[in-house]
C-alpha positions as semicolon CSV with decimal commas, in nm:
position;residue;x (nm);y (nm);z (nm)
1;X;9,740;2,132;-7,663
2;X;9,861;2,326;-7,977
3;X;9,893;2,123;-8,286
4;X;10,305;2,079;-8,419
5;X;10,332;2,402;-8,676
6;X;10,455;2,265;-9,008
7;X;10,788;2,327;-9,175
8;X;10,922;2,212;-9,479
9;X;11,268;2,189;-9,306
10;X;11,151;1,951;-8,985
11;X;11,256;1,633;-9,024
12;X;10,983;1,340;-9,117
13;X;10,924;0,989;-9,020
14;X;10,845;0,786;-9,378
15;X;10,782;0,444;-9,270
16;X;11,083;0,289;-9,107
17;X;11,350;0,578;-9,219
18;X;11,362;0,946;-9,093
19;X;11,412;1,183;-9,342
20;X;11,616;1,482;-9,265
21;X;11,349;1,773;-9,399
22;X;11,047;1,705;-9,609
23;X;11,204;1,850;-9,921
24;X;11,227;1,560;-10,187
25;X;11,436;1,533;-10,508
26;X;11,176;1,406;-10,783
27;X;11,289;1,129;-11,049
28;X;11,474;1,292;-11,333
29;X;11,554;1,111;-11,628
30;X;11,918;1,242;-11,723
31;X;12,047;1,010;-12,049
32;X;12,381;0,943;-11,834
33;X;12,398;0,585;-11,794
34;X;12,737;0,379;-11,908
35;X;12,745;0,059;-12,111
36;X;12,513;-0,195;-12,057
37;X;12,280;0,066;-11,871
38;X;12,512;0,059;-11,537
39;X;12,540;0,389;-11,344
40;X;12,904;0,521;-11,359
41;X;13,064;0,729;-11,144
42;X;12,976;1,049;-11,221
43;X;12,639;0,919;-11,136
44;X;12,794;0,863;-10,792
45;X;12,875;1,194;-10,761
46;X;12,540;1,372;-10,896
47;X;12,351;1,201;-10,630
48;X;12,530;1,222;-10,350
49;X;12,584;1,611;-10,388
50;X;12,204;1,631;-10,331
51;X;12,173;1,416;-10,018
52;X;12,116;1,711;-9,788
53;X;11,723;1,681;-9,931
54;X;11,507;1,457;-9,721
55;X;11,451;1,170;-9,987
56;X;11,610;1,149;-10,322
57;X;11,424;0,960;-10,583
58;X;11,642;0,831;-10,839
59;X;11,547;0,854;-11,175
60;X;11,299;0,588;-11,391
61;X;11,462;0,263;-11,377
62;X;11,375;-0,029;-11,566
63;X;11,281;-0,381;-11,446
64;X;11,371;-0,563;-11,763
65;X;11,528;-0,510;-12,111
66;X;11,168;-0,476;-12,266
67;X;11,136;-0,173;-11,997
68;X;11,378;0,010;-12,199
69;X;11,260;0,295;-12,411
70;X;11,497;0,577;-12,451
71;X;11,877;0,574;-12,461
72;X;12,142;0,553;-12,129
73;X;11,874;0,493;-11,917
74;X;11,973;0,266;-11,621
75;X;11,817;-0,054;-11,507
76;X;11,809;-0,292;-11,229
77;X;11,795;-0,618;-11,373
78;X;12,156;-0,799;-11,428
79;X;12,390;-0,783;-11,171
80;X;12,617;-0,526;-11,313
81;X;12,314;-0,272;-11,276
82;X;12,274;-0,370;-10,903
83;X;12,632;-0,343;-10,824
84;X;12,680;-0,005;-10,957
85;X;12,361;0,148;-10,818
86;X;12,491;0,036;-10,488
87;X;12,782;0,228;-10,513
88;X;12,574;0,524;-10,540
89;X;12,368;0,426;-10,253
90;X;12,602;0,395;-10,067
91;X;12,787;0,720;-10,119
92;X;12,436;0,853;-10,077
93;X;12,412;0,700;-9,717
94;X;12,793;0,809;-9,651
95;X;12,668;1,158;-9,665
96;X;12,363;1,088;-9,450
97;X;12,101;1,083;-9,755
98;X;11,772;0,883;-9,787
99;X;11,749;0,746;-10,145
100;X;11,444;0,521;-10,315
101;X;11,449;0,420;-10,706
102;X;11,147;0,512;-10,950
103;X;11,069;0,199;-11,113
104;X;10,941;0,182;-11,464
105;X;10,830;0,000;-11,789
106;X;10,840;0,255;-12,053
107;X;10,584;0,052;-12,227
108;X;10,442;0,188;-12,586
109;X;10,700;0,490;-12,500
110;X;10,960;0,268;-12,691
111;X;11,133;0,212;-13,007
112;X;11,229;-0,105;-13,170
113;X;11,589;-0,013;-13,160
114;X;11,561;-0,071;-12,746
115;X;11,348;-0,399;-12,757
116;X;11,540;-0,691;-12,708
117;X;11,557;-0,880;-13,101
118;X;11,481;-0,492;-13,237
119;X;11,091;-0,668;-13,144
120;X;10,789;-0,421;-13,103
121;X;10,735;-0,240;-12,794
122;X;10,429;-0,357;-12,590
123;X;10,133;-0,177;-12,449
124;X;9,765;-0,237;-12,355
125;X;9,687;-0,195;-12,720
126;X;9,770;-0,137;-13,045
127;X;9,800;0,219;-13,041
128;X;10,101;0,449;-13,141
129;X;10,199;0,729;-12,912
130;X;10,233;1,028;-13,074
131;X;10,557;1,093;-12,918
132;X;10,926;1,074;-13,029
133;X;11,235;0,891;-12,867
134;X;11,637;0,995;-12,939
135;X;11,836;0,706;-13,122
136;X;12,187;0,779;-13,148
137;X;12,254;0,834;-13,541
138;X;11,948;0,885;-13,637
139;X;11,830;1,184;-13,416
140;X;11,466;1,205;-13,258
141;X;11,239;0,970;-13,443
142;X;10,857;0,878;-13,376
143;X;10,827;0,582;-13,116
144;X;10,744;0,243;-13,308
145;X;10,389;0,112;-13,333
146;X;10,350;-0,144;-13,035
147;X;10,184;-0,465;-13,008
148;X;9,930;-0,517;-12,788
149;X;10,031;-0,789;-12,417
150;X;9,827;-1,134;-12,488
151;X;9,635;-1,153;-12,154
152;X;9,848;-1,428;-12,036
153;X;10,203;-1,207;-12,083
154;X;10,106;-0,932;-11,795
155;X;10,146;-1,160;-11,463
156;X;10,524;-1,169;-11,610
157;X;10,565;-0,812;-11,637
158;X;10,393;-0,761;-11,273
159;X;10,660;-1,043;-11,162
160;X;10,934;-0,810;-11,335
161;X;10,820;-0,519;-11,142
162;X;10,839;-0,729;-10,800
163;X;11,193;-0,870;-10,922
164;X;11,358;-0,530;-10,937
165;X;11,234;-0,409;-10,620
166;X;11,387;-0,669;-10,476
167;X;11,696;-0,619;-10,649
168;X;11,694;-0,207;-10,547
169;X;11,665;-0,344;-10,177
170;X;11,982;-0,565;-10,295
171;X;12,141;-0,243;-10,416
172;X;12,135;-0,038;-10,101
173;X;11,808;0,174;-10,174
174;X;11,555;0,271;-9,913
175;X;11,280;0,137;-10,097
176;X;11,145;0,231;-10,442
177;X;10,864;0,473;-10,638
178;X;10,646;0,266;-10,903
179;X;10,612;0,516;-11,203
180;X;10,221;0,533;-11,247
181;X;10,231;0,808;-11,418
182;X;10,329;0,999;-11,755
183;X;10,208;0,825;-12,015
184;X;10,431;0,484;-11,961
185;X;10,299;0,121;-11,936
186;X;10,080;0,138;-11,606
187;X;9,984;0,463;-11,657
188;X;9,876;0,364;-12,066
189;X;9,679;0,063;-11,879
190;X;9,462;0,335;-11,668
191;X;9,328;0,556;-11,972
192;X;9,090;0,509;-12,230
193;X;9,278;0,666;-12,475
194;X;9,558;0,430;-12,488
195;X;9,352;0,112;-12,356
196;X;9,084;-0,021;-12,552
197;X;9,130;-0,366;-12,383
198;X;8,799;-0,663;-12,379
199;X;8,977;-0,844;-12,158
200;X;8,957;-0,805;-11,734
201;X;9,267;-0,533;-11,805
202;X;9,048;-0,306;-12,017
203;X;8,676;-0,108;-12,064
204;X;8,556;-0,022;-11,706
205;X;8,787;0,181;-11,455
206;X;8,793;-0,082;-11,239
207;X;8,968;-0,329;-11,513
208;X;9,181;-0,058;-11,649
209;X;9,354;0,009;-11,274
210;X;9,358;-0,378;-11,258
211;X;9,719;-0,387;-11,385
212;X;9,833;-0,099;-11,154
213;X;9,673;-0,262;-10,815
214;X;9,849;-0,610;-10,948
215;X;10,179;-0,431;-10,964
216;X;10,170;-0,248;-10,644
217;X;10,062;-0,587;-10,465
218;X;10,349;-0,793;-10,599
219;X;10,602;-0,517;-10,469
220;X;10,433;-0,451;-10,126
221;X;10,431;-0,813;-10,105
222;X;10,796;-0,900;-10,186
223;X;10,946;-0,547;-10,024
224;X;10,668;-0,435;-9,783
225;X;10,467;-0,164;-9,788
226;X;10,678;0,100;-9,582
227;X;10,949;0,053;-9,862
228;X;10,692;0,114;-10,133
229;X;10,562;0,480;-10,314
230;X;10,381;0,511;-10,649
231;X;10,336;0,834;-10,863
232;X;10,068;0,945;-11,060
233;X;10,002;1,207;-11,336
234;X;9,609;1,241;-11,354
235;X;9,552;1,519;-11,632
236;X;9,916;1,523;-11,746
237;X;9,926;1,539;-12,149
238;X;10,293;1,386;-12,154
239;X;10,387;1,128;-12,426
240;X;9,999;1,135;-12,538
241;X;9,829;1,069;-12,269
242;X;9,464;1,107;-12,239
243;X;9,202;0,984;-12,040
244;X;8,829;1,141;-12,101
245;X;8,721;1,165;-11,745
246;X;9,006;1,134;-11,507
247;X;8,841;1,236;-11,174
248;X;8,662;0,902;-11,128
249;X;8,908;0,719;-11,234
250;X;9,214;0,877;-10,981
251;X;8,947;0,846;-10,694
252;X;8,881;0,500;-10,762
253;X;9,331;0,426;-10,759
254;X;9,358;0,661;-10,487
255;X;9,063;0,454;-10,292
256;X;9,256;0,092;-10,397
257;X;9,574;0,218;-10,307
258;X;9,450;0,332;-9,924
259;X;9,386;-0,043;-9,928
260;X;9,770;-0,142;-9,970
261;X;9,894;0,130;-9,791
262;X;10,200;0,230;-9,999
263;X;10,439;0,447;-9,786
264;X;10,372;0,792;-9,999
265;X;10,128;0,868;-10,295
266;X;10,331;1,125;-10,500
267;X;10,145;1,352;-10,729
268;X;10,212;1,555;-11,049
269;X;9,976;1,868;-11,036
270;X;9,886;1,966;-11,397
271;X;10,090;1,931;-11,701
272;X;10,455;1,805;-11,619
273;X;10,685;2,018;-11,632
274;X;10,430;2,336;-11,763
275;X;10,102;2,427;-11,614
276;X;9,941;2,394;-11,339
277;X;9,610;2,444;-11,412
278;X;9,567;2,262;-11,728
279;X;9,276;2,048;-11,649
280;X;9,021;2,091;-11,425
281;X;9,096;1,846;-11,152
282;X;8,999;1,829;-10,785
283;X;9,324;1,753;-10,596
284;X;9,230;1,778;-10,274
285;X;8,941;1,517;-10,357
286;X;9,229;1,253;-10,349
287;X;9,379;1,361;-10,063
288;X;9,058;1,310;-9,855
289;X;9,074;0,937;-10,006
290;X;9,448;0,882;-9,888
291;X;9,543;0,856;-9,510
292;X;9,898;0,807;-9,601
293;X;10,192;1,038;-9,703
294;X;10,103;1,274;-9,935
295;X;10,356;1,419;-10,162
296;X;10,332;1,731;-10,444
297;X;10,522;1,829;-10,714
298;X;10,519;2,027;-11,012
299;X;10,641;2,406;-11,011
300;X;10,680;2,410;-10,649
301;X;10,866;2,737;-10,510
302;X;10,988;2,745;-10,160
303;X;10,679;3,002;-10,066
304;X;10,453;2,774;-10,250
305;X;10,572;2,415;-10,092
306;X;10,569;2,617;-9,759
307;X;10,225;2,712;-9,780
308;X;10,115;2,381;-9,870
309;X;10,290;2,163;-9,571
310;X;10,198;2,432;-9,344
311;X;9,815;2,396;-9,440
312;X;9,880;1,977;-9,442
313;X;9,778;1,994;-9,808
314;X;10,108;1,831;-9,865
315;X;10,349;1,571;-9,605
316;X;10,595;1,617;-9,845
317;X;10,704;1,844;-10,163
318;X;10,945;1,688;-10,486
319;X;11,118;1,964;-10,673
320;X;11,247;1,842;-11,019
321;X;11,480;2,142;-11,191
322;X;11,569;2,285;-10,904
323;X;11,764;1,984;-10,766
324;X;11,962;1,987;-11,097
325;X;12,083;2,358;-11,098
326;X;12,103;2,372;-10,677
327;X;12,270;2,072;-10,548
328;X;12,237;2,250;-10,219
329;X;11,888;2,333;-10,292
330;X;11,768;2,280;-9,887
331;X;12,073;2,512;-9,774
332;X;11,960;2,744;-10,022
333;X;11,576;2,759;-9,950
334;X;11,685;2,852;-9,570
335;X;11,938;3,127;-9,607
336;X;11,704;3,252;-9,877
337;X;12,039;3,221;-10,133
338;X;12,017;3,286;-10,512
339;X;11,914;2,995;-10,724
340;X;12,107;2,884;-11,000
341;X;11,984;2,845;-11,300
342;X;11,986;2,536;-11,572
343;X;12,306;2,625;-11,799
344;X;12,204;2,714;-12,130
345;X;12,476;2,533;-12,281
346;X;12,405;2,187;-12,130
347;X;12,162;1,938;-12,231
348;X;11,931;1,819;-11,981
349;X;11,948;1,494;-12,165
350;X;12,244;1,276;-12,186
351;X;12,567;1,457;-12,265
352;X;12,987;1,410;-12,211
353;X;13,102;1,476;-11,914
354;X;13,031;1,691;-11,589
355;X;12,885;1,949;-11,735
356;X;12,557;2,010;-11,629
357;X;12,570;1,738;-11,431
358;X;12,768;1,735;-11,188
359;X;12,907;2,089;-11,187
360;X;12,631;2,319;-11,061
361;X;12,808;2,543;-10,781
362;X;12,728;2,486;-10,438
363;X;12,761;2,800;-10,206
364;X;13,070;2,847;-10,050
């Protein structure tokens, strides 16, 4: 018997659902959010124009007000939030999309100005990112100095993690993406340079994934684990992070995470959004680890994500820009269409209105 050849355009089984293709819209963080944090309906509209890729991952999400660390982000907290994600679930399932929620706590990626009683943000420790944050009137200003969790605070925040995913279940989604990654709360907990911890959450590698492997329990164990991906950013420099030897320490979460079984393990290759090759970093090391779903992204072209589901180094491939310019980005990919590019006049970030939201031109 010849083994199945391949495609990035077959459909896939993840977990319980069936995706249509194993093309993958990664979480994007777009500022568009309405008052109190509640998607609107222009939100609607941007996802469910891209619901012809296999899985959309909405963008970061927070499980509590202290998530919160940039502005018109959404959450998933008060009922308000759940109601109007699941009007964009829905609309997503009316068009025969798949669509999970990244979770997040921004952690010491915060400013006062977001923390409920204008309090400090929290974080493993004590240490500021060197990073900046937008506050409406005063522009792009450093994020504030946070205070390091008391031992005793962190079972709440792992409770608030497990909270919201039941709550994006509530709202209609699929299941949802813990953000491990980029420099935010779990992924501050995992590196020495933003952890300098005594306690069981901090020195060895072990005690620095402790909060991570807490986290993904508590969701697997309120949602299940078919409902349940995590991504992860190992040599990443985003929003300061830095680890000094991240190979060990990824092969140790990778080898805790094969434990629990999420349904995918989705991973940023290099520097987000800019280099691949930033780090010296044995991918492939973790994939030998995982015998789940294994999912790619940073950079990827069509020739590139083919190559790498072909060759199985990949079950699945997240594209980030590309699902913002091309709405139809899988119709696209297969008639070997132009790409659109990201308007120049637009902000990626927040903005009024459709445009460069939800006005890229789908072909005719």
């Amino acid at each position: 018997m010849t083994e199945t050849v391949r495609d990035l355009f077959q459909p896939f089984k993840l977990g319980d659902i069936q995706l249509a293709n194993r093309m993958v819209m990664a979480p994007l963080t777009r500022n568009r959010a309405e008052a109190g944090n509640v998607p609107g309906p222009m939100t609607i509209e941007y996802y469910a124009q891209r619901a012809s890729l296999g899985l959309i991952i909405a963008e970061a999400t927070q499980v509590s007000a202290q998530a919160q660390g940039y502005v018109s982000t959404p959450g998933v907290h008060p009922p308000e939030q759940i109601a109007g994600w699941r009007q964009v679930t829905d609309e997503v399932h009316a068009r025969g999309g798949k669509i999970f929620v990244q979770l997040w706590h921004t952690g010491r990626m915060s400013h006062t100005a977001f923390q409920p009683g204008e309090n400090a943000p929290v974080a493993p420790s004590s240490i500021r990112a060197n990073a900046k944050t937008y506050i409406p009137g005063a522009g792009y200003v450093d994020t504030s100095l946070p205070r390091a969790l008391e031992t005793g605070e962190i079972a709440g925040i792992v409770d608030d993690f497990r909270t919201a995913a039941r709550h994006a279940i509530e709202a209609g989604f699929d299941g949802v993406e813990i953000h491990g990654a980029h420099g935010y709360l779990i992924d501050a907990f995992l590196r020495d340079g933003s952890n300098h911890r005594t306690d069981q959450y901090g020195g060895s590698i072990e005690n620095r994934a402790r909060f991570l492997v807490e986290v993904m329990t508590a969701v697997i164990g309120e949602i299940g684990a078919g409902k349940v991906g995590i991504r992860i950013s190992p040599v990443s420099p985003v929003n300061d992070s830095n680890e000094s030897n991240p190979q060990p320490l990824f092969e140790h979460v990778v080898r805790e995470l094969q434990k629990l079984h999420p349904v995918y393990i989705h991973v940023v290759e290099g520097a987000t959004g800019g280099p691949r090759d930033n780090a010296p970093f044995d991918y492939e090391a973790l994939r030998k680890l995982y015998s789940g779903v294994w999912m790619l992204n940073n950079g990827y072209t069509k020739e590139m994500a083919q190559e790498a589901v072909a060759t199985g180094r990949a079950d699945l491939i997240s594209f980030g820009r590309l699902t913002i310019s091309n709405p139809d980005l899988v119709r696209r990919f297969k008639e070997n269409a132009p790409l659109n590019e990201l308007f120049k006049d637009a902000p990626l970030y927040g903005g009024q209105g459709p445009h460069g939201y939800t006005d890229y031109p789908a072909l005719a």
